[in-house]
TORKOL-621286 format. One record per residue (C-alpha): chain; y, x, z; residue in one letter. Coordinates in Angstrom, 1 decimal, decimal comma. Each point is the difference from the previous one (the first is absolute). Example, Ala and Ser with C-alpha at 12.3 -4.5 7.8 and 13.67 -1.06 7.14 Angstrom:
residues 2
{chaine->A | y->-4,5 | x->12,3 | z->7,8 | residu->a}
{chaine->A | y->3,4 | x->1,4 | z->-0,7 | residu->s}
//
This chain:
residues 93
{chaine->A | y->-2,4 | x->2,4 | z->18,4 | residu->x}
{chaine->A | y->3,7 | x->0,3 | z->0,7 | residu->x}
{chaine->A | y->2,1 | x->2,0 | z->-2,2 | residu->x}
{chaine->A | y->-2,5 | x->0,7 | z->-2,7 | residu->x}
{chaine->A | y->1,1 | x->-0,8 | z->-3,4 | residu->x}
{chaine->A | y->-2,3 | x->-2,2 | z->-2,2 | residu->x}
{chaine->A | y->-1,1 | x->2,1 | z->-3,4 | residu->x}
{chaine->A | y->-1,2 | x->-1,0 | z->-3,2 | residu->x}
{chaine->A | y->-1,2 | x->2,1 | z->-2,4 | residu->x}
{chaine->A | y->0,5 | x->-1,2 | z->-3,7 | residu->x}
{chaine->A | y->-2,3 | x->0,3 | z->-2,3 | residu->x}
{chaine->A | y->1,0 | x->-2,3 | z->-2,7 | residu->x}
{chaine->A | y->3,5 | x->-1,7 | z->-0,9 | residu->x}
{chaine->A | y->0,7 | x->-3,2 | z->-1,7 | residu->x}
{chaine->A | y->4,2 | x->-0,7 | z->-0,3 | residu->x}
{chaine->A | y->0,6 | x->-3,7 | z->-0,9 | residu->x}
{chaine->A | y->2,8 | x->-1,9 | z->-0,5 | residu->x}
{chaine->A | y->0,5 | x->-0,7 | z->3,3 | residu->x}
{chaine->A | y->-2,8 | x->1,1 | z->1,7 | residu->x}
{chaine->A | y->-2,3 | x->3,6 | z->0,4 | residu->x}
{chaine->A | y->-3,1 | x->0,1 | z->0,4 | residu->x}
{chaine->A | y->-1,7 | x->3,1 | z->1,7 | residu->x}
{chaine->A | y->-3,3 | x->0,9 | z->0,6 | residu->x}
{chaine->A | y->-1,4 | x->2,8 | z->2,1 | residu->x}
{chaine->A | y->-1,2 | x->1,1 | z->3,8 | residu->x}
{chaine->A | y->1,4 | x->-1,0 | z->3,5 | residu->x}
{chaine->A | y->-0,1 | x->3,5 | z->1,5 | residu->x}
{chaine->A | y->1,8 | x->-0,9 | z->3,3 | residu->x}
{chaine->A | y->0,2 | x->-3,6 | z->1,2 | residu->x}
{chaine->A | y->0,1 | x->-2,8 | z->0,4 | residu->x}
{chaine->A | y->1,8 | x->-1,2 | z->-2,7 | residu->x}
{chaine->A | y->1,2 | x->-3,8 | z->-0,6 | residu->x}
{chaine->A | y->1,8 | x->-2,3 | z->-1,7 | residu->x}
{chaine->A | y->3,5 | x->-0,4 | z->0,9 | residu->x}
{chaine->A | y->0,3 | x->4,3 | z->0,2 | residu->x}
{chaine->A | y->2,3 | x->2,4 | z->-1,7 | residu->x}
{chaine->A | y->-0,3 | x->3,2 | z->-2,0 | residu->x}
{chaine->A | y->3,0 | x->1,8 | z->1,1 | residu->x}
{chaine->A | y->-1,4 | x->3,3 | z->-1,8 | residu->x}
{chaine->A | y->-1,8 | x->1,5 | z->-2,5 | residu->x}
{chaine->A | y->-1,4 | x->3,3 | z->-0,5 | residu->x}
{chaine->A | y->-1,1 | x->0,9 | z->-3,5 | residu->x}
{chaine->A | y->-2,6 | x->2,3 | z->-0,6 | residu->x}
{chaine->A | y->2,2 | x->3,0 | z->-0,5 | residu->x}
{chaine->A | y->1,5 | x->-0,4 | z->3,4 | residu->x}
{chaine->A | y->3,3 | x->-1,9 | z->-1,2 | residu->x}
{chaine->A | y->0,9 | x->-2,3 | z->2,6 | residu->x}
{chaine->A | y->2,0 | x->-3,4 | z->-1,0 | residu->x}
{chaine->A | y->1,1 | x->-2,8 | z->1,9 | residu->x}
{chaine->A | y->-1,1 | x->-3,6 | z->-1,2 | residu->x}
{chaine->A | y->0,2 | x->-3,5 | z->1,5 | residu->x}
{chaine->A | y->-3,0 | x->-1,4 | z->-0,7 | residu->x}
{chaine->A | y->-2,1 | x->-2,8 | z->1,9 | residu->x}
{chaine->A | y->-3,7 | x->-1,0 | z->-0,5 | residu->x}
{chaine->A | y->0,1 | x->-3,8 | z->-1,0 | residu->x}
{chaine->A | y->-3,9 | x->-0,2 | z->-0,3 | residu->x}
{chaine->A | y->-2,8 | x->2,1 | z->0,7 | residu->x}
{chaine->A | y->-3,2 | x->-0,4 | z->-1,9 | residu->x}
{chaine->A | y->-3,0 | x->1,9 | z->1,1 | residu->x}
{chaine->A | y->-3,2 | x->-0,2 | z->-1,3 | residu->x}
{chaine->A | y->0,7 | x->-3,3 | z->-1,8 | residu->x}
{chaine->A | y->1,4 | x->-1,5 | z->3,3 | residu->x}
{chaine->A | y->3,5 | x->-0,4 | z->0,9 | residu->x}
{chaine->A | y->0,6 | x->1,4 | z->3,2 | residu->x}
{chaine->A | y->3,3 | x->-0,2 | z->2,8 | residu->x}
{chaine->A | y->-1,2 | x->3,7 | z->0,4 | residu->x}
{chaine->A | y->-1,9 | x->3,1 | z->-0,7 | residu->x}
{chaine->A | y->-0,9 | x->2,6 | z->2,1 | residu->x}
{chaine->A | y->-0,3 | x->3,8 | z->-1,0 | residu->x}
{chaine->A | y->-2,6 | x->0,7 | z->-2,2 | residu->x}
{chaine->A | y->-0,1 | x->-3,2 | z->-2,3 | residu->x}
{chaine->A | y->0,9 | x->0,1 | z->-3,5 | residu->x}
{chaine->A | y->1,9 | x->-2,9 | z->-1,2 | residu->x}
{chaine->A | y->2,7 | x->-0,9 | z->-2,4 | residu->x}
{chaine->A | y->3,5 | x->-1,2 | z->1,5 | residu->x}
{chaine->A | y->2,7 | x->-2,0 | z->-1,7 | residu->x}
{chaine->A | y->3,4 | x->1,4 | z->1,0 | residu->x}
{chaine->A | y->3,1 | x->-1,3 | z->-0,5 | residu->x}
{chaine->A | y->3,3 | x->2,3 | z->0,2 | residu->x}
{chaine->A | y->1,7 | x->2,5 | z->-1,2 | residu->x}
{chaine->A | y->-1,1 | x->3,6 | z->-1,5 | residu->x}
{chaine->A | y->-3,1 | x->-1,0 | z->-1,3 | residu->x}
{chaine->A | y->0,7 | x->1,6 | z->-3,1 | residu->x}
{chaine->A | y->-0,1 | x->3,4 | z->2,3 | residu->x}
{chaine->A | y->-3,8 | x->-1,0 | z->0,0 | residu->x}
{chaine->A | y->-2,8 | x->1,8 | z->-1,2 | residu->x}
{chaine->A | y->-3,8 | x->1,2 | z->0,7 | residu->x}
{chaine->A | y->-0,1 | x->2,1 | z->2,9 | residu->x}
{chaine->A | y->2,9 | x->-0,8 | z->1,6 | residu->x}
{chaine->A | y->-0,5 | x->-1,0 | z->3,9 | residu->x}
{chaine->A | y->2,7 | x->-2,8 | z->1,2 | residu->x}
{chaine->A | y->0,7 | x->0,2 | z->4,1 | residu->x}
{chaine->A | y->1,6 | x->-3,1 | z->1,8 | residu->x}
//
């Protein structure tokens, strides 16, 4: 689907050194490696702009090149404004 912006919604968050780790729900999709958060939206309706690209997908054990909407899985990100992160925030590429 054309102009349709992939969203995750985050459930978890895990910053690393250089890595974060995120784990939560595909709500629109696909989603694949290689993609960018541009934005996040945190639970009080706070929008922030973040560069953030999914290095990995892991999905039910498995890692994936992709996930369509409505799998859980956890993401490794790596970017900028990750610290912005928390539960309930939804990224958007």
């Amino acid at each position: 689907m054309a102009g349709v912006a992939g969203q995750f919604g985050v459930h978890e968050v895990a910053i690393g050194a250089d890595v974060t780790r995120v784990t939560g729900r595909c709500y629109t999709g696909p989603l694949r490696t290689g993609d960018v958060f541009r934005g996040a939206q945190a639970s009080s309706g706070e929008h922030a702009a973040v560069a953030l690209t999914i290095v990995a997908i892991e999905c039910y054990g498995h890692l994936m090149d992709e996930i369509q909407e409505g799998l859980t899985a956890r993401l490794t990100l790596r970017g900028t404004s990750a610290e912005d992160l928390a539960a309930e925030t939804v990224l958007s590429t």
